[in-house]
N, C-alpha and C positions, 0 to 999 in steps of 0.2 A: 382776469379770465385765463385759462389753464387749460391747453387741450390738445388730447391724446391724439397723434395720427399715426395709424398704420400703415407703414407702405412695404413694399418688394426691394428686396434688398440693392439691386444696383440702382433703383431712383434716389434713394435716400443718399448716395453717397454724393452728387453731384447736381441737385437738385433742390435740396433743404437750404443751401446756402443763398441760389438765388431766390427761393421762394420768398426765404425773411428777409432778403435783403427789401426786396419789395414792397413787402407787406412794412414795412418797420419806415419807411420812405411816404408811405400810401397814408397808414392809421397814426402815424407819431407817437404821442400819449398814448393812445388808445391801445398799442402793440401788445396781443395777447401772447403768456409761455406756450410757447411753441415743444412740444417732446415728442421725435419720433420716435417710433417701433419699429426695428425693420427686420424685418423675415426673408430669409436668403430663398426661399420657394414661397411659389402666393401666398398669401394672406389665411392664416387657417378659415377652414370651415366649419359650418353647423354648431354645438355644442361647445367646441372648441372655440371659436369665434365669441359665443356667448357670455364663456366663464370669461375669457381672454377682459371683453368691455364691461363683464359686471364689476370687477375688481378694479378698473381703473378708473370706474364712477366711485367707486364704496370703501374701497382700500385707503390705505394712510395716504398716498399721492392724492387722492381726490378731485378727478377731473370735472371739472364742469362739462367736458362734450369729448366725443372721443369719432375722430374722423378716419373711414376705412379708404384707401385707394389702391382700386386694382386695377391691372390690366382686363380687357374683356377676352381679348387672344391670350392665351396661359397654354395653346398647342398641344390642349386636352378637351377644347370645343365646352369650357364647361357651363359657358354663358352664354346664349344665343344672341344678345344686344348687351349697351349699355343699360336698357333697361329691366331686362330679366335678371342681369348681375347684382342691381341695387336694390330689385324685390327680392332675390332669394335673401340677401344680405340681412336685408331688414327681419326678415320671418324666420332667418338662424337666432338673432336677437331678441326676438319676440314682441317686435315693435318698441323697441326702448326710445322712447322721447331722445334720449343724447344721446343717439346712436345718430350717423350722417352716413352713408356710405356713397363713396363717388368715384366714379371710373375713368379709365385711358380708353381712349377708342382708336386702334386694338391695344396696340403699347404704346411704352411711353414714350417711342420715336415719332410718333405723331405728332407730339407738339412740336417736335424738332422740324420738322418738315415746313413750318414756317421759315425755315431758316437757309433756303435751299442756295442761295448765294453763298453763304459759307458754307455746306456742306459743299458743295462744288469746289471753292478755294482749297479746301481742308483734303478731299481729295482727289484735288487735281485732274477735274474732267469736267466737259460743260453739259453732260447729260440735262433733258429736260425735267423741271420734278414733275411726280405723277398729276395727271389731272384731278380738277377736283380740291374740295376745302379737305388739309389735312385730315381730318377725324372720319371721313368717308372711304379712306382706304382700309380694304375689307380684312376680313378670316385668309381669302384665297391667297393675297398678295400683303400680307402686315406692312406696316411705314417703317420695320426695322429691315426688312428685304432692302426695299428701297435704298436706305442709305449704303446694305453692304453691300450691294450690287454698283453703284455709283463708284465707291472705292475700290471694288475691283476692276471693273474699266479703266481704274486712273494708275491703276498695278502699281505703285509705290508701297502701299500698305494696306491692311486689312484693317475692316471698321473693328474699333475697339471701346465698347459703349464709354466705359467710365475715362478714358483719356479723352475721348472726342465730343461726348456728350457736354463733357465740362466747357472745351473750346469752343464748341458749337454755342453756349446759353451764355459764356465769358463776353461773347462781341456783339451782345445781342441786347435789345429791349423784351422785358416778358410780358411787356403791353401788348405787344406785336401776336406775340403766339396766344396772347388770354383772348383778344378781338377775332385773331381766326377761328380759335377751337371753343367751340359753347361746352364742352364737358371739361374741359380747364377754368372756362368761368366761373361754372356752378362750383368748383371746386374752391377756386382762390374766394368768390365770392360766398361761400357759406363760412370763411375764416372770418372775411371782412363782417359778414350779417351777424355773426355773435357776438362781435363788439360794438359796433356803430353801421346797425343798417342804412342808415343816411347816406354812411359813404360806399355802397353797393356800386358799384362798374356797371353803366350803361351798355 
């Protein structure tokens, strides 16, 4: 099994390593090639989008499935939910059967936000995290507020996604953050469902 994911360029740099490490721990055998795409601005749109996943079904790579993850906050309001994000997705695509597309809700500090004991350690302040299941922090107040606000109370440093995101998911289990956030599940579990849906996460 072989399959394309799209993501935003600072998830992929510190995010791809625990994702497989997991999955590769989780499916055994069954471990599908994993090839990300990472786009340093969201994820293209519309047309662009289309050509982008036709060719990575049809082309000499020849993906079996090609998975889209974006942010729903992009700070241009272009998604109203995670679910208007993964409709428009699909209808730039034209409903392609191996198209998947699956969202952060808003970004992709949210899932970090499971981790609010180490972000506190990491920047040195016992602030409370926000209320609420990570993925319900909104448009008005993003989960990436959260954490650089946390670090600036703690005045040593300024959050800095790819060094501390790494630290933050390095001390951590990603069972933790897949149990709190249902749009990381859907996410890790549509890897695990196209290889062995038996072993789909409860």
């Amino acid at each position: 099994m072989k399959i394309a994911i799209l993501v935003e360029g600072s998830t992929e740099k510190f995010f791809k390593t625990k994702l497989c490490d997991f999955l590769k721990n989780y499916l055994n055998q069954q471990m599908p090639r994993l090839k990300f795409f990472k786009y340093d601005s969201p994820i293209p749109k519309q047309d662009k989008l289309k050509r982008i996943v036709e060719n990575l079904l049809t082309g000499k790579a020849s993906y079996d499935a090609v998975i889209a993850l974006t942010d729903v906050y992009t700070g241009k309001q272009d998604f109203r939910d995670a679910a208007d994000a993964k409709a428009q997705m699909m209808k730039w695509v034209d409903n392609n059967p191996q198209f998947y597309p699956h969202t952060a809700l808003h970004d992709f500090e949210a899932w970090l936000l499971s981790y609010w004991s180490t972000i506190q350690a990491l920047a040195k302040h016992n602030r409370s995290a926000p209320s609420g299941s990570p993925e319900t922090v909104n448009h008005q107040k993003p989960p990436s507020y959260h954490i650089k606000e946390i670090f600036k109370l703690g005045g040593r440093q300024d959050y800095d996604k790819t060094i501390h995101s790494q630290k933050i998911l390095e001390k951590n289990d990603l069972m933790l953050a897949i149990q709190a956030c249902p749009e990381l599940k859907a996410f890790v579990n549509r890897i695990i469902s196209l290889c062995d849906e038996s072993k789909k996460i409860n």
